[in-house]
N, C-alpha and C positions, 0 to 999 in steps of 0.2 A: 696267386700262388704265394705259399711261405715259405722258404726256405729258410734253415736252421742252421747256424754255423759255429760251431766251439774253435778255439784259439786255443792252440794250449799254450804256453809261457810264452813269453816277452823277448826272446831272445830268437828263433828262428819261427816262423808262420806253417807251425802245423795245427793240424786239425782234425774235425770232419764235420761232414754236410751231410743233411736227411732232409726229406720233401717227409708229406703224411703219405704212409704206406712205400715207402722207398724205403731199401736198405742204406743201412749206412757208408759213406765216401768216404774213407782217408783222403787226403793230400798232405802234400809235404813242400812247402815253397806255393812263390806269387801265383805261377803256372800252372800247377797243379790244381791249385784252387778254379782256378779259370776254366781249366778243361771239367773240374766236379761240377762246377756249377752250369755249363754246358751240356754237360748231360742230364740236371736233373731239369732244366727247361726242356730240353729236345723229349724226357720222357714225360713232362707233363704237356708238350704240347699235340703228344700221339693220338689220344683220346679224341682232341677237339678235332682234328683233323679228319677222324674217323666220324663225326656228326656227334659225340658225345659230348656232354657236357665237361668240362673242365672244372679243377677245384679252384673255387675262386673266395676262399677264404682269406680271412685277412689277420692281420696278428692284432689281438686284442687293445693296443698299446697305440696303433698307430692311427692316425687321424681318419684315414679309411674305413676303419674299424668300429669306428664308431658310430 
């Protein structure tokens, strides 16, 4: 699974978060972020659970990925 996280400026921890085929998550603060990225695991782990295959891509970058 990849999730995707923007930061915008340096001064308070906001953002958003997208999985592939997720809409996008605002947060705003440490928490907030914690609870987005809780849900975009709990919605990628629906599928597997259902007998589906799961997205198990990887970010092109990262040693997995390779």
């Amino acid at each position: 699974m990849l999730i995707r996280l923007w930061i915008e400026g340096p001064q308070t921890l906001a953002g958003t978060a997208v999985t592939k085929g997720s809409e996008p998550l605002r947060f705003d603060g440490w928490l907030e972020l914690l609870r987005v990225v809780s849900e975009l695991v709990a919605a990628a782990e629906e599928p597997m659970q259902e007998g589906q295959q799961g997205d198990d891509s990887r970010h092109p970058g990262s040693p997995a990925g390779e």
